[in-house]
C-alpha positions as semicolon CSV with decimal commas, in nm:
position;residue;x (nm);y (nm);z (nm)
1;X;8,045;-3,882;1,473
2;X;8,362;-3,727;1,373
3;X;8,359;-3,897;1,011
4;X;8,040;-3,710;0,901
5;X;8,138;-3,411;1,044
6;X;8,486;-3,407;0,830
7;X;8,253;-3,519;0,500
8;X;8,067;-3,217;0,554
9;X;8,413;-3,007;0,565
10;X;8,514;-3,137;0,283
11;X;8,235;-3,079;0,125
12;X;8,248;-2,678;0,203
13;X;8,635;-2,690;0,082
14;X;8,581;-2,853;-0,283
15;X;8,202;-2,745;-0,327
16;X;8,076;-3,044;-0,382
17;X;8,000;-3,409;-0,187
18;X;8,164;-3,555;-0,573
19;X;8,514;-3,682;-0,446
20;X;8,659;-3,695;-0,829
21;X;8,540;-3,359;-0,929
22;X;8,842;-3,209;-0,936
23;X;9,013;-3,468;-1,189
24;X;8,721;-3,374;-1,431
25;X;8,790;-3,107;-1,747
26;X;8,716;-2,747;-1,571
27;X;8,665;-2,941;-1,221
28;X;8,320;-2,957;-1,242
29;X;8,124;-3,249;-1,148
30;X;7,847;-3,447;-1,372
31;X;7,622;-3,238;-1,168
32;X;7,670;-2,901;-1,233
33;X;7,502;-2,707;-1,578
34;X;7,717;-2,467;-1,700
35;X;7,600;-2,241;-1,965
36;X;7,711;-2,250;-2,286
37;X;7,823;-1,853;-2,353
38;X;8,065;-1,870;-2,039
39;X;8,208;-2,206;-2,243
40;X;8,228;-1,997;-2,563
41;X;8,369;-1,662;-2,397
42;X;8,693;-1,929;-2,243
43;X;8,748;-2,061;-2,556
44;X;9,057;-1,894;-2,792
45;X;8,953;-1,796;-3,063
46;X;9,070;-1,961;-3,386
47;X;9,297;-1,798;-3,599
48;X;9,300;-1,793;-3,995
49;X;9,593;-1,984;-4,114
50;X;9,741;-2,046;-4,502
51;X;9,690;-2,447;-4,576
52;X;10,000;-2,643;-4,706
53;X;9,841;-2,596;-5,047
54;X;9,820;-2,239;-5,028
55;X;10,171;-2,225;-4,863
56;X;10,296;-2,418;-5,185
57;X;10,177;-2,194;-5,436
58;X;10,275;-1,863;-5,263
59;X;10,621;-2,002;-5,167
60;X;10,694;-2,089;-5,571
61;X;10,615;-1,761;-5,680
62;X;10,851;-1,603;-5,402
63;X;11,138;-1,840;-5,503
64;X;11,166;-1,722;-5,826
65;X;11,148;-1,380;-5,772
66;X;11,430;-1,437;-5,499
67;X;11,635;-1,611;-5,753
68;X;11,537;-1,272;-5,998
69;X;11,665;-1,073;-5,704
70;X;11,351;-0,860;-5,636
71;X;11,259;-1,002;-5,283
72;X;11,448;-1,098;-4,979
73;X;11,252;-1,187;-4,711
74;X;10,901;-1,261;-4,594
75;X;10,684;-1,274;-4,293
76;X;10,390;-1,498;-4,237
77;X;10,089;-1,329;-3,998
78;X;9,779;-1,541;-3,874
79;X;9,541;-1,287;-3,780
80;X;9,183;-1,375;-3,587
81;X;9,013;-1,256;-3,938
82;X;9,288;-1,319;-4,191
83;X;9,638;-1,475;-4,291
84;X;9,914;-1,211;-4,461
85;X;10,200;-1,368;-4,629
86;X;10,404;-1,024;-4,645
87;X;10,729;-0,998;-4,912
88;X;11,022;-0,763;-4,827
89;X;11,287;-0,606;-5,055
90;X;11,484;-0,564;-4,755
91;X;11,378;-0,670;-4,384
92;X;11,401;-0,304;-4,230
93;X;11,126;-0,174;-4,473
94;X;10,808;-0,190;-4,534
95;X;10,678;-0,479;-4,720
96;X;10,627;-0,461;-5,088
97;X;10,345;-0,734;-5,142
98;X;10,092;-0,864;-4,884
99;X;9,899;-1,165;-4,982
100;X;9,608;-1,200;-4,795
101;X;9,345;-1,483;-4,695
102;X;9,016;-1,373;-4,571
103;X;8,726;-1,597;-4,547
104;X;8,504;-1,359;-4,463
105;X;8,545;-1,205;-4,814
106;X;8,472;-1,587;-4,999
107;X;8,149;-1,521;-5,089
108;X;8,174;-1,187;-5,204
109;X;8,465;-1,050;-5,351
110;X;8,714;-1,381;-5,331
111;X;8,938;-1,458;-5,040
112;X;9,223;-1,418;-5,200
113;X;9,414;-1,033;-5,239
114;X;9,706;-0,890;-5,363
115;X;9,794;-0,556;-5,177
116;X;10,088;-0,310;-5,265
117;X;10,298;-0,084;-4,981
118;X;10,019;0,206;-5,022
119;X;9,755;-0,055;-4,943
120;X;9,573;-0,057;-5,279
121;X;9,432;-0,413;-5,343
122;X;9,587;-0,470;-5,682
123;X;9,414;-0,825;-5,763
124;X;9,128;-1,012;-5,556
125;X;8,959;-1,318;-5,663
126;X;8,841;-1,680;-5,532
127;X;9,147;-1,853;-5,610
128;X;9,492;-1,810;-5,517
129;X;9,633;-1,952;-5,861
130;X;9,434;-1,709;-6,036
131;X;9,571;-1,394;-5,830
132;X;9,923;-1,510;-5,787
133;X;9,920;-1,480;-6,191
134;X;9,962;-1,111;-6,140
135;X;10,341;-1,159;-6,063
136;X;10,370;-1,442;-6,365
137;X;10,497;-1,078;-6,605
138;X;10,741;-1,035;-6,314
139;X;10,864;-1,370;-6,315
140;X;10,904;-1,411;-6,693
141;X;11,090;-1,040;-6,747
142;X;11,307;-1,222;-6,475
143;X;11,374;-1,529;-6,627
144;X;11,482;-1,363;-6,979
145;X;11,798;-1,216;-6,812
């Protein structure tokens, strides 16, 4: 019986008697249990990302204080625990403004910050209109000249 005996190869090679195994998501067959921590520990993890919303807001305030001539340049970071939207004077430095998003701080102290060079927070709150009002002085002293 050579046709059972190259079944039962195949069935050493792929692990299984399931022919179409292989073309199913992680080759497993409808079979097999697999738990759900080894699923979780494959999985990337999901990284915290500024909305088109949030993008809109932050992206005003920055063009009018490029058209004042305070910033230059910016840098977007999505973090596994936060978003940074960071504001230059000049590329080579350090940035002068970080505006973070951090979920993890919604319930508590807002997920919204505004963070100078030295790292001092210098307004938090739940909504990112509310704390981008801290550069509205900047703006207007800017739009006088």
């Amino acid at each position: 019986m050579p046709g059972r005996r190259q079944h039962q190869r195949r069935r050493a090679i792929t692990g299984s008697d399931d022919e179409n195994a292989q073309h199913r998501p992680g080759g497993a067959s409808s079979g097999n249990v697999i738990a759900l921590g080894q699923v979780r520990r494959q999985a990337p993890p999901v990284e915290v990302r500024f909305d088109r919303r949030e993008l809109d807001q932050i992206l005003r305030v920055y063009s009018f204080m490029v058209a004042g001539g305070e910033w230059r340049d910016y840098g977007i970071s999505h973090l596994k625990d936060r978003a940074v939207f960071s504001v230059f004077r000049r590329t080579s430095e350090m940035p002068l403004y970080r505006i973070e998003k951090t979920p993890k701080l919604a319930r508590k102290q807002g997920a919204y910050a505004v963070i100078n060079a030295s790292g001092v927070v210098l307004k938090r709150g739940h909504e990112l209109a509310q704390v981008l009002r801290m550069f509205d002085r900047q703006i207007r002293l800017v739009q006088l000249n």
